[in-house]
C-alpha positions as CSV (number, residue, x, y, z in Angstrom):
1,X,8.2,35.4,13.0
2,X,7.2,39.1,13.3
3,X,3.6,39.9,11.5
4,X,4.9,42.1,9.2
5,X,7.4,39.5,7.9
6,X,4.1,37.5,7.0
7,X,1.9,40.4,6.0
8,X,4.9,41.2,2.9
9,X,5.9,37.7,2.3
10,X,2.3,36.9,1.5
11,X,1.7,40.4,-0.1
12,X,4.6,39.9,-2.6
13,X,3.7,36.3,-3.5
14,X,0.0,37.6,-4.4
15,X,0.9,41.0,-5.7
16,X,1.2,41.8,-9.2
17,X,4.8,42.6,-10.3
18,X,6.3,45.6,-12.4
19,X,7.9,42.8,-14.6
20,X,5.0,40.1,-15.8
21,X,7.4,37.4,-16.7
22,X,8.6,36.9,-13.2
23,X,4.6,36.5,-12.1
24,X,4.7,33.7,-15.0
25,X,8.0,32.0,-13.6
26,X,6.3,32.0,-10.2
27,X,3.5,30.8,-11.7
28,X,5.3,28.2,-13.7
29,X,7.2,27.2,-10.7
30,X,4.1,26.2,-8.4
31,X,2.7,24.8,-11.5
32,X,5.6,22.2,-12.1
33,X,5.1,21.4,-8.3
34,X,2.2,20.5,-9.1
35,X,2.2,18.5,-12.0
36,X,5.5,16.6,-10.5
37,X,3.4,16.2,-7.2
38,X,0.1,14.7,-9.2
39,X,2.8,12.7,-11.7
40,X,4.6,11.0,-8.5
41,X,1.2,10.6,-6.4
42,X,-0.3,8.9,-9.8
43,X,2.4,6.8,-10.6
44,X,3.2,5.1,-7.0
45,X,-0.9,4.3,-6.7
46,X,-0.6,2.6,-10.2
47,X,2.5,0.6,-9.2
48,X,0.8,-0.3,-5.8
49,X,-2.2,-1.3,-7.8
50,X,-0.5,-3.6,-9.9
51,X,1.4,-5.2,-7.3
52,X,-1.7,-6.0,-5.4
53,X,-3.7,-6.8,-8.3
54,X,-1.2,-9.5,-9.0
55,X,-0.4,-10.9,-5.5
56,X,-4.2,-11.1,-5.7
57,X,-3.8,-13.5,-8.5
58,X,-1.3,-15.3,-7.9
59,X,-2.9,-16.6,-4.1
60,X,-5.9,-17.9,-6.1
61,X,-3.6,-20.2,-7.5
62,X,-0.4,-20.4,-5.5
63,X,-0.2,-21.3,-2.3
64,X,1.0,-19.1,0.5
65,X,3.1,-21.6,2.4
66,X,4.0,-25.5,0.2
67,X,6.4,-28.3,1.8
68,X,7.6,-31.3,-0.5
69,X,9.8,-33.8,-0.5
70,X,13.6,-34.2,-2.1
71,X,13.5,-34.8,-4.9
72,X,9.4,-33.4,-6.0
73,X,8.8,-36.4,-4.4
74,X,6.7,-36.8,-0.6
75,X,6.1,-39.9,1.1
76,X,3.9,-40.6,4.0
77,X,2.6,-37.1,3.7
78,X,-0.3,-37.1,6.1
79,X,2.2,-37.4,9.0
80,X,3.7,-34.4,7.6
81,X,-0.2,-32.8,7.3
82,X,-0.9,-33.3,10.4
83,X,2.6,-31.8,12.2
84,X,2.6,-29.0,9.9
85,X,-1.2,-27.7,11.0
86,X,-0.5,-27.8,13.9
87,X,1.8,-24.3,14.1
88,X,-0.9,-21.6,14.8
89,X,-0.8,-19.4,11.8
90,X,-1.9,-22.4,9.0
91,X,-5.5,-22.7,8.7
92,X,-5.7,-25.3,6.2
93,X,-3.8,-27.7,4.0
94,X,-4.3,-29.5,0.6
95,X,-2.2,-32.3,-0.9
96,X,-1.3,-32.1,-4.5
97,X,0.8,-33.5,-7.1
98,X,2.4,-31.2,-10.0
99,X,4.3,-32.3,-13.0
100,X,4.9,-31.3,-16.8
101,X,2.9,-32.7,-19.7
102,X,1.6,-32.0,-23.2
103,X,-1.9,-31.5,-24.4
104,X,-3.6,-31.7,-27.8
105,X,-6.8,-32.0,-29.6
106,X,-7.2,-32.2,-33.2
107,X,-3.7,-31.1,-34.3
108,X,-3.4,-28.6,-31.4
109,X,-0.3,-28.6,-29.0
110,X,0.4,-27.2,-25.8
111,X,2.5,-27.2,-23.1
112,X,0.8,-26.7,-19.3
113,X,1.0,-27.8,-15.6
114,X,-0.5,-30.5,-14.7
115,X,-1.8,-30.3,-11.1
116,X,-3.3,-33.0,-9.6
117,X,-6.1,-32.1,-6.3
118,X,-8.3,-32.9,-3.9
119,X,-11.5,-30.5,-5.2
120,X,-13.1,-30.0,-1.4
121,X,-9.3,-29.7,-0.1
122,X,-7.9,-27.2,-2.8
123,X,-10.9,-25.0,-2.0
124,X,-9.8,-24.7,1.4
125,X,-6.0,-23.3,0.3
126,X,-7.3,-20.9,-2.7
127,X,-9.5,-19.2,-4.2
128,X,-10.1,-21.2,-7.4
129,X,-13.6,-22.1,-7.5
130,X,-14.7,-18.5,-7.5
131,X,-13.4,-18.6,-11.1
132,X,-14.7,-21.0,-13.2
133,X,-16.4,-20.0,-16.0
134,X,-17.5,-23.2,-16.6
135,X,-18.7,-26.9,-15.2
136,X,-17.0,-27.1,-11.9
137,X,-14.1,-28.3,-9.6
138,X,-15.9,-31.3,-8.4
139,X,-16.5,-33.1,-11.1
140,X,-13.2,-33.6,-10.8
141,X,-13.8,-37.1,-9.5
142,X,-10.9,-40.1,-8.9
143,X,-11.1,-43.2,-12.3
144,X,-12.5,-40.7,-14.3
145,X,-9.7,-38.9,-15.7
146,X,-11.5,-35.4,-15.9
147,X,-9.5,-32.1,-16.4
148,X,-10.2,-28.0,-15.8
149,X,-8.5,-26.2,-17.8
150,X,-7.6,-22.7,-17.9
151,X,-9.7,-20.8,-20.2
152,X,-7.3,-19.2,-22.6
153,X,-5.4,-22.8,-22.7
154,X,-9.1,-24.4,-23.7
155,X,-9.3,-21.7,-26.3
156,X,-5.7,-22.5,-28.2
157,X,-6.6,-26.2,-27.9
158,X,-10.0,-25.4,-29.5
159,X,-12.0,-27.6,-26.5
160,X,-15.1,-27.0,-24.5
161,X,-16.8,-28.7,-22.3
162,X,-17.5,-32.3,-22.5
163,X,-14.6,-32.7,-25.6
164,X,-11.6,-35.3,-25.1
165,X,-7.5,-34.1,-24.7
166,X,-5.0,-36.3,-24.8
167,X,-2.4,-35.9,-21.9
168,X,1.3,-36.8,-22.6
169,X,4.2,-36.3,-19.7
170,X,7.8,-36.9,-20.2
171,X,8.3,-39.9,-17.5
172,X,7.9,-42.6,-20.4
173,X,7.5,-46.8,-21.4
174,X,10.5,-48.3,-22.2
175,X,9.9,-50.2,-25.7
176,X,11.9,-52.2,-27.8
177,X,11.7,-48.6,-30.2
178,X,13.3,-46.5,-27.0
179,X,11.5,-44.6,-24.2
180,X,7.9,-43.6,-25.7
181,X,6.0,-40.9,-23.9
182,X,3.1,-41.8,-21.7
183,X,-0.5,-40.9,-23.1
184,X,-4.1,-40.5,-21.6
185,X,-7.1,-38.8,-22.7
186,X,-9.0,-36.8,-20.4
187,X,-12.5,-35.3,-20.2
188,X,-13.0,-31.5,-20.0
189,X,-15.6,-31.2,-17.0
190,X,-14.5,-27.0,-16.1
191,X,-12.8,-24.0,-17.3
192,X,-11.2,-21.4,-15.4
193,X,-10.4,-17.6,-15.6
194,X,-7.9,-16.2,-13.8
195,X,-7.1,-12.5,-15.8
196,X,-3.3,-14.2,-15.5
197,X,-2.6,-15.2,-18.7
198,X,0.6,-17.4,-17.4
199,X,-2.2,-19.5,-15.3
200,X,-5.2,-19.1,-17.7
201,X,-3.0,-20.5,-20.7
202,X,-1.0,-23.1,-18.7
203,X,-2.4,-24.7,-15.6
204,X,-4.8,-28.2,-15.9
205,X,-5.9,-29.5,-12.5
206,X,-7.0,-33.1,-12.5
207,X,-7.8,-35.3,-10.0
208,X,-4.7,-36.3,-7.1
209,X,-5.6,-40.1,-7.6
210,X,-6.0,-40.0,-11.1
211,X,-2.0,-37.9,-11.2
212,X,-0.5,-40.2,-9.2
213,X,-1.2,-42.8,-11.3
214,X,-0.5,-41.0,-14.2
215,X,2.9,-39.9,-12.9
216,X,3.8,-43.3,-11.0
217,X,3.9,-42.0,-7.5
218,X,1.7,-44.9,-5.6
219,X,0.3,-43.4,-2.5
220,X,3.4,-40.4,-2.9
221,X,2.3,-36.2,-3.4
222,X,4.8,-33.8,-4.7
223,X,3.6,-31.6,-1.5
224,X,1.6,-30.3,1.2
225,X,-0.5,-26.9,0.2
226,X,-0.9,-24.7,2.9
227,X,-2.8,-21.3,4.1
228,X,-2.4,-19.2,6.7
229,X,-3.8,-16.4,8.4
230,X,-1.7,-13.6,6.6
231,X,-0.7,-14.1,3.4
232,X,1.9,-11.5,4.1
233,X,3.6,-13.1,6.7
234,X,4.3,-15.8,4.5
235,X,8.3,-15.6,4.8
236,X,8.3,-15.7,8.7
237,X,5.8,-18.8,8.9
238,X,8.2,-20.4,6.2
239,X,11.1,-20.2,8.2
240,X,9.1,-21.3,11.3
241,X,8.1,-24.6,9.8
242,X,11.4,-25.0,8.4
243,X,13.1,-25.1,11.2
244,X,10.5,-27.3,12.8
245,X,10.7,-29.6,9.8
246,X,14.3,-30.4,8.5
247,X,13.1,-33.2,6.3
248,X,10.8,-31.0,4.6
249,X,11.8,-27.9,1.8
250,X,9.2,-25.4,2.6
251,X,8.7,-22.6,0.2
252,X,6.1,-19.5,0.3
253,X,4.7,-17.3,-2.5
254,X,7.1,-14.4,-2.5
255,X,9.9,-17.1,-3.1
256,X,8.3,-18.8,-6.0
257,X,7.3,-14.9,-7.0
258,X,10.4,-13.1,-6.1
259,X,11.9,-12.2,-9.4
260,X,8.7,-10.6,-10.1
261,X,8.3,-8.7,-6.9
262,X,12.0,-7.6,-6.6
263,X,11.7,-5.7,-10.4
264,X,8.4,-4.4,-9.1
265,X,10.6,-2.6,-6.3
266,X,13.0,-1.8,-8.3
267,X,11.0,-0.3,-11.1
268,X,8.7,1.7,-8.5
269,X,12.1,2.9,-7.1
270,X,13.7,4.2,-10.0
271,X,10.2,5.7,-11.4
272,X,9.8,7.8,-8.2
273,X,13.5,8.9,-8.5
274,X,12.7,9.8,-12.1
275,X,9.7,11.8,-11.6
276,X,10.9,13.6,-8.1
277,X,12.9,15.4,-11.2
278,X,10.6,17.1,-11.8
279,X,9.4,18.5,-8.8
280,X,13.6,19.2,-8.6
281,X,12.9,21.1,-12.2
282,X,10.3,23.2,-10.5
283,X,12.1,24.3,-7.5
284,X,14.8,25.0,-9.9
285,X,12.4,27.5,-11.4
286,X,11.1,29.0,-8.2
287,X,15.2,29.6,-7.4
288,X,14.7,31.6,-10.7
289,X,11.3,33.2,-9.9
290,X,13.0,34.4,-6.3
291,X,16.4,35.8,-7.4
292,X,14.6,37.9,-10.0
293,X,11.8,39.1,-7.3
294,X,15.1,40.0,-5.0
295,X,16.2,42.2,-8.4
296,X,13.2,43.8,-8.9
297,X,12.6,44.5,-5.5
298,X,15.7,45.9,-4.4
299,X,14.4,49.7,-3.4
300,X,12.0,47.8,-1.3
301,X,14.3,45.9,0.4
302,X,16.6,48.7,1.1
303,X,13.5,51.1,2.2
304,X,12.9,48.2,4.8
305,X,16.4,48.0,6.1
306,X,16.3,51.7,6.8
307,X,13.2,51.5,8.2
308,X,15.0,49.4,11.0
309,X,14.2,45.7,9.4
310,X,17.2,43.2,10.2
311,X,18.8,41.1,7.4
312,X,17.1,38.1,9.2
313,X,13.8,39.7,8.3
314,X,14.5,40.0,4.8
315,X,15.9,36.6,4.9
316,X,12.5,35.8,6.7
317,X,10.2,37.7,3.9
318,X,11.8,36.0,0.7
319,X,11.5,32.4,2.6
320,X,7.6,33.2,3.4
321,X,7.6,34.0,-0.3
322,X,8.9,30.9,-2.0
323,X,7.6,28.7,0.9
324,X,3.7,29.8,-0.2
325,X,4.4,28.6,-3.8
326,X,5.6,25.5,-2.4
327,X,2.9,24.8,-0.3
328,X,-0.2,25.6,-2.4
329,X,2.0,24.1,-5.5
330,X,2.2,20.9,-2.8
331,X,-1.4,20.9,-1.9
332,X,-2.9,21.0,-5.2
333,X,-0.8,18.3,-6.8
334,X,-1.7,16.3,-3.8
335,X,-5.2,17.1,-4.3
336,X,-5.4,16.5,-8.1
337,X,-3.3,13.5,-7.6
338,X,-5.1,11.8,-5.0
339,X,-8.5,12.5,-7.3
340,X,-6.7,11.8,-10.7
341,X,-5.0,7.8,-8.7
342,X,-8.5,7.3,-7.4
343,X,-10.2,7.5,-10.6
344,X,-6.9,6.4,-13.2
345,X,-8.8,3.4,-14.5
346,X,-11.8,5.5,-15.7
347,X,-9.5,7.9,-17.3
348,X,-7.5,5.2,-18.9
349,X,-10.8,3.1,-20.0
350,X,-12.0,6.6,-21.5
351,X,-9.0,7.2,-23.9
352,X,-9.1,3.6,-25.0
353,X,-12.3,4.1,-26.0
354,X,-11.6,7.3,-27.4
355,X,-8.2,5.8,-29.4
356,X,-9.7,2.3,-30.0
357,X,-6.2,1.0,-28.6
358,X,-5.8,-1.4,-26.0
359,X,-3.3,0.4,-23.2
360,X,-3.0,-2.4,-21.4
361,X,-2.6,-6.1,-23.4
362,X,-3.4,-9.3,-20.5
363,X,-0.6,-11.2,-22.7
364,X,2.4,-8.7,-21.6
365,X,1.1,-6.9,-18.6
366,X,-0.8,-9.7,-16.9
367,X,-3.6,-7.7,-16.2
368,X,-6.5,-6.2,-18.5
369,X,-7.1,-2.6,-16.8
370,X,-5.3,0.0,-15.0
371,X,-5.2,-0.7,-10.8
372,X,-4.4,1.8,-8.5
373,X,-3.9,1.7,-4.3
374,X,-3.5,4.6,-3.6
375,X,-1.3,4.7,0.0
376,X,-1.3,7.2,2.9
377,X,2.4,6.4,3.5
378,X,3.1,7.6,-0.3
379,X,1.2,10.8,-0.4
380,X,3.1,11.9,2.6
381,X,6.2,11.0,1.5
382,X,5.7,12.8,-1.8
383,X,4.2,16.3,-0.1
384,X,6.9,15.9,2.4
385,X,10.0,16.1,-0.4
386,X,7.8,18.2,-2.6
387,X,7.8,20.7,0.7
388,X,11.5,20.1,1.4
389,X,12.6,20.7,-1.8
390,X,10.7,24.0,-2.6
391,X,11.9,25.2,0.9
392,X,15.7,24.7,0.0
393,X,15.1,26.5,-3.0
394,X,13.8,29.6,-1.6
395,X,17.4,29.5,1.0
396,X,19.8,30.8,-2.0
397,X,17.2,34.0,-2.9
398,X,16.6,35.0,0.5
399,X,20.2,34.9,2.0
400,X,20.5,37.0,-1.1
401,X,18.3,39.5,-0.6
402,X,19.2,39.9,3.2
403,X,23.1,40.6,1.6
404,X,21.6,43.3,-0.2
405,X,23.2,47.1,1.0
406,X,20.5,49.6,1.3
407,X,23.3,52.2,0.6
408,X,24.0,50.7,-3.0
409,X,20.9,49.9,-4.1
410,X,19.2,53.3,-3.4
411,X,22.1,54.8,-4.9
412,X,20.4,55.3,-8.6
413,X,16.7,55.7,-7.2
């Protein structure tokens, strides 16, 4: 472009106009780029924070690859074990056995997982240990019929440490009065705290031996826990094993999670269309701030096309003009909104504070604060739309203004 298609451009998006409500639509326009820019920006990072604050979660407790049996049921497991570590991706594996059962103390009911493991084994596959609160994995010790308990599970029971449950799981005794549910009372040795409620209110983990006598498996496991090297990769390593392993179903993570994850996506989807309104709302207003510059400065323009400027260069000026507002409307949403993702959970915690209201309760959202990730990849794609839509707008205006006939609109001058 010519320099004196820059130096007017620029000089007409900083000059003050004859008409002070098109300055304040210009101003309003890079202001909603802006806001929509630091909304977008702010909302992805949250999203991607609570997505990884959660797959966090769940991997201290799931597994990232599991292979069982037909039926829940595995026999002659440490044939499998041993066949399944040996693909170069799993780094360890834990037996366990996993069931249903019922838990109460002093008039207190609740439901849970029961998950019988092998302490040393299970610390090897997840993260676990890092979260007890109190007493410890390894008393978790086989004849002893110890239990850990998650800590809001331990709290709606009313036990602690040391106090006696009683264990009930639907496989029954046949009596002469029917089938009778089977009972054993268990020791509280640990508590655990997860900031999952789903896990913290209704996982127990007991000792393997001690479950597979309480469920009647003999020497069988429900399954083989295993970890690999990327947690990520989990869906390719599943389908590896698999089809190494036809007598095995092998599951991963984003299986056992993929109702969760796949609303995630959806919900992050549909919030960035919903917000990239607005940045649409704003270029909508530059289209406005432009066509009425082109108005008001319709002697200029024709003074310029007698001076020898061709409708391209109009075109050119108007473009230059609108692009401007885009871009510094662009770079300070970007700006604020890297700042404002970075920092969200400070703001947040401040206006609880300030309200006395819990924003965020661990019973619906899972989570106790705000998270935020904030991603190169999303940045970019916002600042690129943000740019591309602003520049559309400004093609309208300008194609306008380069239409305009010197002759006509000098005519009442």
């Amino acid at each position: 472009m010519n320099s004196f298609e820059w130096l007017i451009g620029l000089r007409y998006t900083r000059a003050k106009r004859r008409n002070g409500f098109i300055s304040f639509i210009s101003a309003a326009s890079m202001g909603g780029i802006a806001l929509g820019v630091i909304a977008l920006i702010t909302v992805l990072s949250v999203m991607n924070g609570f997505q990884r604050e959660i797959r966090g979660r769940i991997l201290e407790v799931a597994s990232h690859v599991q292979a069982g049996g037909e039926g829940g049921r595995l026999a002659r497991w440490q044939e499998a074990d041993a066949t399944l570590k040996q693909h170069p991706d799993v780094v360890a594996s834990a037996p366990y056995v996993q069931g249903q059962g019922l838990l109460w103390h002093e008039g207190a009911t609740q439901g849970a997982m029961v998950r019988g493991i092998v302490p040393k084994l299970e610390e090897q596959v997840a993260g676990l240990g890092s979260h007890m609160v109190g007493g410890s994995l390894d008393a978790l010790k086989t004849g002893e019929f110890n239990v850990v308990l998650g800590q809001e599970l331990a709290r709606a029971l009313g036990v602690g440490l040391g106090d006696k449950v009683t264990l009930a799981i639907p496989q029954g005794n046949i009596t002469p009065a029917g089938m009778m549910p089977r009972f054993r009372s268990f020791t509280v040795v640990g508590l655990f705290r997860i900031d999952m409620y789903q896990y913290d209110a209704g996982l127990a983990l007991v000792d393997l031996a001690d479950a597979q006598k309480l469920y009647r498996l003999g020497e069988d496991i429900s399954g083989i826990r295993l970890k690999i090297t990327d947690p990520l990769a989990a869906p390719t390593v599943r389908e590896t094993l698999q089809a190494s392993h036809q007598s095995l179903w092998i599951s991963d993570w984003t299986m056992e999670n993929s109702n969760y994850f796949r609303a995630v996506q959806i919900e992050k989807r549909m919030m960035s269309l919903i917000l990239t309104l607005i940045v649409g709302i704003a270029a909508f207003n530059l289209v406005s701030s432009l066509v009425m510059t082109v108005t008001d400065k319709q002697a200029d323009i024709a003074i310029l096309r007698t001076l020898g400027a061709s409708p391209g260069s109009i075109l050119k000026i108007f473009v230059i003009q609108g692009a401007t507002i885009g871009i510094v409307g662009t770079l300070v949403g970007v700006l604020c909104g890297t700042l404002l993702a970075y920092n969200v959970g400070a703001v947040v915690s401040f206006f609880e504070g300030l309200l006395n209201f819990k924003i965020l309760s661990p019973q619906v959202y899972l989570i106790s604060s705000v998270p935020s990730e904030v991603l190169v990849g999303d940045v970019v794609f916002v600042g690129t739309v943000s740019l591309v839509l602003a520049f559309l707008a400004t093609l309208y205006p300008s194609w306008r203004a380069a239409r305009i006939n010197p002759a006509e609109a000098l005519r009442y001058e």
